[in-house]
Structure formats: structure tokens, C-alpha cells
C-alpha angles and dihedrals in degrees: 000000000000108000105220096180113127124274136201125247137188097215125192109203137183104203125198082222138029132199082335096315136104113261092236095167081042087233126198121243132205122219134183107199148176108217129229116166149314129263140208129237104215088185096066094023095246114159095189109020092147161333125258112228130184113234106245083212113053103007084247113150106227124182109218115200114225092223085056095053111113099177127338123191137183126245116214123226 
């Protein structure tokens, strides 16, 4: 049987923004979410550009794109 329940990452992201601002030093970002699914991005005709995580931290949905990841891992529990 899959199990599909959520799981927990670490995620180190390098975001074209950041808080509403370019991302000019191009900074890496640490995340701890809870995943939820992936999403498409119709634009560039991407059937699979990412996954959306809550954040553990402050319960805020975040879409990660896969070509911005830097390193996820998972978080045992």
C-alpha cells in the first residue's frame, strides 16, 4: 500500500523573491514543512513545477519550485 499522508521536509530554497523583494544576492532560505501536493505551472507548460508545503512554523502555505530547491530532506517522526 503508498502511503500518501503528509510528511515533514527541511527544505533549502533559493527564491526569486523573497518577503515581496527580489532576491538580488540570490540568498538561501531554510524551510520546515508539512507537504501537501504539487502544482502545475500552465505558463511554461509544466505539469509538475513543484510541490506546496505548510510551514511547521507558522501554519503558512508556500509553493516551492522544483528548479529553486536547493536540498529537501525529510524529518522523521
Amino acid at each position: 500500500m503508498i502511503d500518501n499522508s503528509p510528511k515533514v521536509f527541511n527544505v533549502m530554497y533559493r527564491p526569486a523573491q523573497h518577503n515581496g523583494a527580489e532576491n538580488v544576492n540570490n540568498e538561501i532560505y531554510n524551510y520546515v514543512i508539512q507537504t501537501d501536493e504539487h502544482f502545475e505551472n500552465l505558463a511554461r507548460k509544466e505539469k509538475f513545477a513543484g510541490i506546496t508545503g505548510k510551514n511547521v512554523k507558522t501554519g503558512e502555505y508556500k509553493r516551492f519550485r522544483f528548479d529553486r530547491i536547493v536540498a529537501m530532506n525529510a524529518i522523521p517522526h
